[in-house]
N, C-alpha and C positions, 0 to 999 in steps of 0.2 A: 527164264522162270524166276520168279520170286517167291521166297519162301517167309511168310507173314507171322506175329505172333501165335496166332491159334494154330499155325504149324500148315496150312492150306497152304498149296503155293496156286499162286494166281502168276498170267502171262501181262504182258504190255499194259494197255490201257484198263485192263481190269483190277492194277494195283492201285489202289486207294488210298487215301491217308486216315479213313475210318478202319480202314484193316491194323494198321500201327496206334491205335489211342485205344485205350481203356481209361473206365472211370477214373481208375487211382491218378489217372494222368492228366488230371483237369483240375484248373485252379479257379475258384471265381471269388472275385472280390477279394484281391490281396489287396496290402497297405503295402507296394513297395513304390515309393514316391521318387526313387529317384533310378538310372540305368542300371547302375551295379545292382540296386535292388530287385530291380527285377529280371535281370540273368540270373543270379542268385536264387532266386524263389523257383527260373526255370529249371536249374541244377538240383533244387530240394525233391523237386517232383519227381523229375528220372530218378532220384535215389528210392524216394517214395513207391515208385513206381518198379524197380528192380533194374532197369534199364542201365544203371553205371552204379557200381559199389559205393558205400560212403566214401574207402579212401580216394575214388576217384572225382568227388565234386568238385575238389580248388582245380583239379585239371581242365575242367569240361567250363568250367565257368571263365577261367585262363586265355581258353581256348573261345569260347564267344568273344570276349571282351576283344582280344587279336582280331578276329572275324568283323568285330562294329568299326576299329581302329581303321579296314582295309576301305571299308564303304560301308554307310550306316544299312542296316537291312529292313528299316523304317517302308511300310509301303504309305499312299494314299488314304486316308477314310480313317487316320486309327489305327492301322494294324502294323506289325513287324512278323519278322519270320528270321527269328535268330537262328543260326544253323553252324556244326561243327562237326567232323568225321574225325573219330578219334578211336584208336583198339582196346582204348577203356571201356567203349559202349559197347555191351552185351549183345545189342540186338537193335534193330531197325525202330527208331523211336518217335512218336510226333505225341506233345503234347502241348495245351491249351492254356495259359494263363491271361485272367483275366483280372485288369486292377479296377480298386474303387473308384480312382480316377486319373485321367492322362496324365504320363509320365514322358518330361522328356528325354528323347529316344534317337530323335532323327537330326538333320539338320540345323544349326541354331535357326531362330524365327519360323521355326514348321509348328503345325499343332500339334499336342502331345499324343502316346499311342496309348491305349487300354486296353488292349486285344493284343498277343504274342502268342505265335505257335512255334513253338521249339522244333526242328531238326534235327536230328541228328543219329548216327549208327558208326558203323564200325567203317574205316577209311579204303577198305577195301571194295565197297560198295560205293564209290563215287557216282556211277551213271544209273545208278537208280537213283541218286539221293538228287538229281538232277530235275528227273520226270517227277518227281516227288515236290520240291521245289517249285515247278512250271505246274504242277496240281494248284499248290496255295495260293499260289501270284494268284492264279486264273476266281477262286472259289473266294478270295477275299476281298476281289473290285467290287464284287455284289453288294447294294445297300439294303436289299431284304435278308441276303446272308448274314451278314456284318449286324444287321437290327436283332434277328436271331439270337445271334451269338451273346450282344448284349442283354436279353431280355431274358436268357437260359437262368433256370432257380435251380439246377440240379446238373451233374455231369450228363444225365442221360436227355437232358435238353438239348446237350452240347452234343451229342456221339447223333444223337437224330437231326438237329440241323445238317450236319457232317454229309449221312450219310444222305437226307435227300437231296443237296446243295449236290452234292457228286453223282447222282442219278442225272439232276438239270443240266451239269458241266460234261458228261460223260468223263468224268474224271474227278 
């Protein structure tokens, strides 16, 4: 069992990554042009969002940056799915930033990413943060999702793509 922000606990495939995002947790149209920049803007959110205290952002940001270092987590189409398990995070976290324009992220000579969905929760929770993880691979190869995502003028464009993209995926 999982026990989700709004306090519901959901079983296996019925954990969501719409059940982890709230509005405060959606970025659209950042200016961060460069990588650092936009882990950084992922870490402003979760603070924003309650998800890791202030004193805890140099750590969570520390802690991606290690994570890009190991292998980049750049997907296909645009997107990334930076991700870190650390007992600074409060609670089970997924948020959405999205930049004005591709930053590079991944590989040298790959296209840039403008779509990142942050990861991350507390390091005790590894094998969910897994199924969670194999959620976004699976909902971000989509180019009607992915069109979505880009074309969203409000968080609540973004938490509705989410959640009918995960009605389509069963997950």
């Amino acid at each position: 069992m999982f026990r989700v922000p709004n306090g519901r606990e959901k079983e296996g495939d019925a954990m969501k990554l719409s059940g982890w995002m709230s509005d405060d947790g959606i970025g659209l149209d950042a200016e961060a042009r460069t990588r650092e920049e936009a882990l950084a803007a992922l870490a402003d959110i979760a603070v924003r969002a309650g998800a890791v205290a202030p004193e805890g952002r140099g750590a969570l940001i520390e802690a991606l940056e290690k994570r890009e270092q190991l292998a980049s987590t750049a997907l296909e189409k645009g997107s990334a799915v930076p991700h870190a398990y650390l007992d600074l995070v409060k609670r089970e976290f997924v948020a959405l930033l999205r930049t004005r324009a591709p930053v590079p992220f991944g590989p040298a000579g790959k296209p840039g990413t403008d779509l990142f969905l942050l990861v991350t929760g507390p390091s005790r929770k590894a094998a969910e943060h897994l199924q969670i993880l194999a959620r976004a691979a699976r909902l971000l190869r989509g180019d009607a999702f992915l069109a979505r995502l880009r074309s969203a003028k409000a968080p609540g464009d973004v938490l509705a793509a989410f959640r009918e993209g995960e009605a389509l995926t069963r997950g």
